[in-house]
N, C-alpha and C positions, 0 to 999 in steps of 0.2 A: 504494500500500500504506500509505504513511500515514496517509494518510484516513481507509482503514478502518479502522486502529488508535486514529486519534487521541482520545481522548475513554473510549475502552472500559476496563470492568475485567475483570480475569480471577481467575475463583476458585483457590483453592490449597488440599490439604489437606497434615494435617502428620502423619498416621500410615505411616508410609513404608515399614511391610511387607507394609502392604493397597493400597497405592493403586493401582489400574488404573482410568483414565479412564472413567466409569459405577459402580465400587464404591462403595457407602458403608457399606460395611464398616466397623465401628469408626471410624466419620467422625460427629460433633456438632456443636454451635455451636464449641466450646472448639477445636475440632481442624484446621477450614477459616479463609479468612481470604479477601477479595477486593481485590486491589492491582491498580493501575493498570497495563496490559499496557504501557504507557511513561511510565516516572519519568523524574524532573528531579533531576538531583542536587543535594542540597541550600547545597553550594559552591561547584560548576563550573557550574552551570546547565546542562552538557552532558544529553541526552536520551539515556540506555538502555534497551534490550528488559528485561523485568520477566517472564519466565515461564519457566518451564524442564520438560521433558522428566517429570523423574519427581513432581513436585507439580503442577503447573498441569491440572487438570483441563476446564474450560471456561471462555468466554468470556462475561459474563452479555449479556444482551438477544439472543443468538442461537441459533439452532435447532444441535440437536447437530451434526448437518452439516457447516453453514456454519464453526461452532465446532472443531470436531477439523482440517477442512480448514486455518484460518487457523492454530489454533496448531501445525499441522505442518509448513506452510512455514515460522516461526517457528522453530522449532524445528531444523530444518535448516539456515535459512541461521544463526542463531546458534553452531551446530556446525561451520560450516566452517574447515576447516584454518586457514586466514588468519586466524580470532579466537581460535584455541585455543593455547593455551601451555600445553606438557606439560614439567614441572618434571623435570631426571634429577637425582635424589638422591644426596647423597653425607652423609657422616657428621657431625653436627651441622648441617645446613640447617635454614634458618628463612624458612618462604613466610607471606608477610602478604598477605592481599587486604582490596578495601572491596567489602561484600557490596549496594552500592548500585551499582553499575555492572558487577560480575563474577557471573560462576556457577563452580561449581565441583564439582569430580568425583573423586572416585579413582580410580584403574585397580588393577589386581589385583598381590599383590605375593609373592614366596615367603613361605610361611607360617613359616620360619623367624628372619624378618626384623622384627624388632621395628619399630612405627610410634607416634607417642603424638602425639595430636590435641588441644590444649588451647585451645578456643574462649573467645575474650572480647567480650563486644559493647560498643562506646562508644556512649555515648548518642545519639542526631543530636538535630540543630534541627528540624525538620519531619517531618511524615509524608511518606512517598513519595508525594507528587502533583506 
């Protein structure tokens, strides 16, 4: 399997109320973006999966197919119990991730439950390649 990965990019869009794998609905130049299905982290050198679930649309130089097949096993084994850490919340917690080797998710939360998401990005040294 990393063979077949290794070298590949995968497209991404970024309009996240349209996107189902073949929409390009509301998809332009501005809105997609093609990043390597395996980064290098630009400090650890450690190598991570680079696609996720609800933005990675396909895999470029491959036939739809072969493409939806690859990033679903992807997909899956990324998801498995063993790599996910589900945060249980309690009142002033503070989750930092580095969005160069994690993905990340929400789960649903009672609607009377106040959540407040303030993203910041630090600059890196490299692009993910």
């Amino acid at each position: 399997m990393k063979a077949k990965v290794e070298g590949r990019r995968a497209v991404n869009h970024y309009v996240y109320n349209s996107v189902v794998r073949g929409d390009k609905q509301g998809v332009d130049a501005t809105s997609q973006a093609a990043h390597p299905v395996i980064r290098t982290h630009d400090e650890t050198n450690r190598k991570a999966i680079y696609v996720n679930r609800l933005m990675t649309v396909k895999i470029e130089g491959m036939s739809e197919q072969e493409s939806d097949a690859l990033l679903n096993f992807l997909f899956d084994h990324c998801e498995k119990p063993e790599f996910v850490y589900t945060h249980v919340w309690r009142k002033g917690d503070l989750v930092v991730w580095d969005n160069r080797c994690s993905s990340h998710a929400r789960t649903d939360f009672p609607s009377d439950q106040r959540r407040l998401l303030l993203r910041t990005t630090v600059k890196g040294t490299s692009r993910p390649y």
